[in-house]
C-alpha positions in Angstrom: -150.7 144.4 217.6 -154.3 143.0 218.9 -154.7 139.7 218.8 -158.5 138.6 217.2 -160.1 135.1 217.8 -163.4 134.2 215.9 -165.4 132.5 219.5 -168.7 132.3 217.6 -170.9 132.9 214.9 -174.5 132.6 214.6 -176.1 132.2 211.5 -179.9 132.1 210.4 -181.7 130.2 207.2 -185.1 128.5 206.2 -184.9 125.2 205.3 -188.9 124.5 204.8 -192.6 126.0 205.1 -193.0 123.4 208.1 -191.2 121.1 210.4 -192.7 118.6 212.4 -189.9 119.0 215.9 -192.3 115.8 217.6 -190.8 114.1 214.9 -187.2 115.4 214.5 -187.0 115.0 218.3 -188.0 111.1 218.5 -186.0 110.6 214.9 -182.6 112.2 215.6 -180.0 111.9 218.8 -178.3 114.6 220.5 -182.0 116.6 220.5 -183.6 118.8 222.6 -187.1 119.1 223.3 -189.6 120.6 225.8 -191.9 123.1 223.7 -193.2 124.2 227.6 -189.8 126.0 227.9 -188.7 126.7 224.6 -190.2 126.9 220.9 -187.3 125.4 219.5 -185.8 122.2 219.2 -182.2 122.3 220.3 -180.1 119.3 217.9 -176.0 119.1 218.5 -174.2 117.9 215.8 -170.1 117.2 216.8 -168.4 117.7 213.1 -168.3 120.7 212.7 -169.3 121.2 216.4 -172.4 123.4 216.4 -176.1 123.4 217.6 -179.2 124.4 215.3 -182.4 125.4 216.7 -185.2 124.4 214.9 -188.4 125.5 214.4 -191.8 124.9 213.4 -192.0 127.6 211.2 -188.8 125.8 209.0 -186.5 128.7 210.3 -183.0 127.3 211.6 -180.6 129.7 213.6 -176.8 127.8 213.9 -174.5 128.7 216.5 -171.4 127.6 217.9 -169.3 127.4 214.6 -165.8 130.0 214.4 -166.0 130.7 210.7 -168.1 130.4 207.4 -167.0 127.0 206.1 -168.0 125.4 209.5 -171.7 126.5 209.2 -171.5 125.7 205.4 -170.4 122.5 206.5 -173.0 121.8 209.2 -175.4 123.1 207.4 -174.8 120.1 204.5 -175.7 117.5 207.2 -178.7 119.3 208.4 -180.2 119.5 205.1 -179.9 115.6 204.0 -180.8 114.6 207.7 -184.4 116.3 207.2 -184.3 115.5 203.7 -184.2 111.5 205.5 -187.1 112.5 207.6 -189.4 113.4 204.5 -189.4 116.9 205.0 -190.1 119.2 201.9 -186.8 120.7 202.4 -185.0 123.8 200.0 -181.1 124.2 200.0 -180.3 127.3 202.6 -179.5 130.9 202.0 -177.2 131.2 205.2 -177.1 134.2 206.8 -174.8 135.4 209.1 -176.4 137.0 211.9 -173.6 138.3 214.4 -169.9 137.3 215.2 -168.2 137.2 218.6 -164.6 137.8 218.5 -162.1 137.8 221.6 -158.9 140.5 221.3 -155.8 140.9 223.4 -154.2 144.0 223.3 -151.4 142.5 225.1 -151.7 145.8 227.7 -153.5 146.4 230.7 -156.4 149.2 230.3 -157.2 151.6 233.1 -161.5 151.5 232.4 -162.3 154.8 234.3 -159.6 157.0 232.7 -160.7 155.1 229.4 -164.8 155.7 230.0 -163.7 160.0 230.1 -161.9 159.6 227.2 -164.2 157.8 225.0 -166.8 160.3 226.2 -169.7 159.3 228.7 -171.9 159.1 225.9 -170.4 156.4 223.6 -169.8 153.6 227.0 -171.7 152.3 229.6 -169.2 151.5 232.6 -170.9 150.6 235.9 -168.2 148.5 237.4 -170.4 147.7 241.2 -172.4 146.0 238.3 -170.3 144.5 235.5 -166.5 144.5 235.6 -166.4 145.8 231.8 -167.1 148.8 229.9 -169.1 148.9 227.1 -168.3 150.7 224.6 -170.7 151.2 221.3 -168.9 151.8 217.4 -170.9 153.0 214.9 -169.0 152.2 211.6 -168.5 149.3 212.1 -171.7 148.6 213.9 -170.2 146.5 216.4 -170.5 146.6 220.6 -167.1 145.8 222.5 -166.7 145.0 226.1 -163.5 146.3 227.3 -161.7 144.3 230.0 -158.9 146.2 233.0 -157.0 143.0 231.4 -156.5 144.6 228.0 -158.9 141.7 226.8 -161.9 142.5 224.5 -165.1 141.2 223.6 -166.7 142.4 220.1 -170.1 141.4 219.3 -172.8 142.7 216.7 -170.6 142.3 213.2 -172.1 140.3 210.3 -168.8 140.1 208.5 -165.3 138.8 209.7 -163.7 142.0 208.2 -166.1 144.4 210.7 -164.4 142.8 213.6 -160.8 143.6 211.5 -162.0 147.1 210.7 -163.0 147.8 214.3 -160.5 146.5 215.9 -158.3 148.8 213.7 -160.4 151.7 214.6 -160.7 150.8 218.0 -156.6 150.3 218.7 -155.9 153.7 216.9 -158.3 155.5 219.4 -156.4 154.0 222.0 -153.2 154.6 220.7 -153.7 158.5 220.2 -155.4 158.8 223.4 -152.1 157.2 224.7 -153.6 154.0 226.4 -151.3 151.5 224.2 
């Protein structure tokens, strides 16, 4: 049986019409800001241990958290902290914008024999480039990144129960093609 690890999820809301970053920047620690390099202002928060990026459009994108009730969570500080600031501030509608998940398979993979199998048209393996293949799903809509370890990388699912439902898909190609 694979084993599946939540490693991130990114999530993306709009707190307010405007934000003033000068002023979140000077006003909050743990901040990041040099609009020269980057539109956003980058602020760490360490419980739950996430980072927002900010915007001066009111958008905020959260990333770093492993599941839902940790970007809930951190998303109840945010709001009070600009709240403190005197920004014009509306409760967010969090949306999740893609989950990274690790799997083991707990069995080596051998990624040539596996990139004929799947079919050169569904992976991309170049291994002078990259060491992995990648290997697209459509239902789920998810992208995974296949490892010679047997590890996995799946990327690209809005919901915790794509990454089960691939990975389910995903082992029982493997299985019948007689890789586990």
């Amino acid at each position: 049986m694979a084993d599946i690890k939540i490693q991130n999820m990114v999530a993306s809301t709009v707190i307010a019409k405007e934000l003033d970053l000068d002023k979140i920047a000077s006003s909050l620690k743990n901040t990041k800001y040099n609009p020269d390099q980057f539109p956003g202002l980058v602020y760490h928060i360490e419980k739950p241990k996430v980072a927002f990026l900010l915007f001066k459009s009111g958008r905020v994108i959260c990333t770093g958290a492993k599941n839902i009730d940790a970007i809930n969570a951190a998303m109840e500080k945010l709001y009070p902290e600009m709240k403190k600031l005197g920004f014009d501030v509306v409760k967010p509608e969090v949306n999740i914008q893609n989950i990274v998940a690790s799997v083991d398979l707990h069995a080596k993979l051998n990624l040539l024999e596996l990139s004929f199998a799947f079919g050169l048209e569904n992976i991309e393996y170049e291994p002078e480039i990259f060491p992995g293949m990648v290997y697209r799903l459509d239902e789920p809509n998810v992208v995974f990144l296949f490892f010679g370890s047997g590890k996995i990388v799946c990327t690209g699912a809005k919901k915790e129960e794509d990454i089960e439902r691939a990975v389910e898909v995903i082992t029982e190609e493997l299985g019948k093609r007689g890789f586990l």
